[in-house]
N, C-alpha and C positions, 0 to 999 in steps of 0.2 A: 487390415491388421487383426491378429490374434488376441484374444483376451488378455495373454498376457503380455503381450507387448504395448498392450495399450498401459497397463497398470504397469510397467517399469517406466512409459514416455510421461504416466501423471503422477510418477514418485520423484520424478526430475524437476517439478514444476514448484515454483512457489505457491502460487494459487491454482490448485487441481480443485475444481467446479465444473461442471458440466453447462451450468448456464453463462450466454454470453454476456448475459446484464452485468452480471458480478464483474466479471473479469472489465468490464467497462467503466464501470462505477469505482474499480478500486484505482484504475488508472487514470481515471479522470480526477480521483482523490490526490493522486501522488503529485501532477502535473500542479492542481490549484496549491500543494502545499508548496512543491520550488517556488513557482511566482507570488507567493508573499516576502520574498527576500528576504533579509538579513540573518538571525540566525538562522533560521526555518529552511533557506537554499545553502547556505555557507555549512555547515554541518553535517549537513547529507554529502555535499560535495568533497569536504574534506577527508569523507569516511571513503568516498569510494577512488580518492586520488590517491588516500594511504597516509597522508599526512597528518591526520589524527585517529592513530589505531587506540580508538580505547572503546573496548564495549558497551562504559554504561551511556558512553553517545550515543551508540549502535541502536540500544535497549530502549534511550531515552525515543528517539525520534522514530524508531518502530510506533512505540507506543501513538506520540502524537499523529503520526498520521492515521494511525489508526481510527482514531477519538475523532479528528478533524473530516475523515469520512463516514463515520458517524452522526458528527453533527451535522454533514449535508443533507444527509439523508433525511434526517430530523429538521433541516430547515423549512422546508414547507408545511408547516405543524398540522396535523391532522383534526379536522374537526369533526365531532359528533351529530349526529342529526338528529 
């Protein structure tokens, strides 16, 4: 692939990173948030069935997943030596 073909297939991308961890770590975030159920899967689901189009869901659970892959990251607290 051509340079620039590469940069129009990683302007397509939601997550354009070069490394694989990332793109690992944000999907393995996504996956642990559906399987907390209730709101946390019914929400996202509702957003991508259509049946609740209102953005600040969209915005809200952006965010939370966000945080909540964050915080896994942050689960194994790093200690000092």
């Amino acid at each position: 692939m051509k340079r620039n073909e590469i940069k129009r297939a990683c302007d397509l991308q939601v997550f354009c990173y070069n490394g694989v961890a990332a793109h690992e770590e944000m999907r393995q975030a996504c996956f642990e948030y559906l399987k907390l159920g209730g709101i946390y899967s019914s929400g996202p689901i509702s957003l991508l069935s259509g049946l609740a189009p209102k953005p600040s869901l969209l915005v809200m659970h952006f965010f939370m997943v966000a945080l909540y892959g964050v915080g896994r990251l942050l689960r194994p607290r790093p200690t000092f030596k």
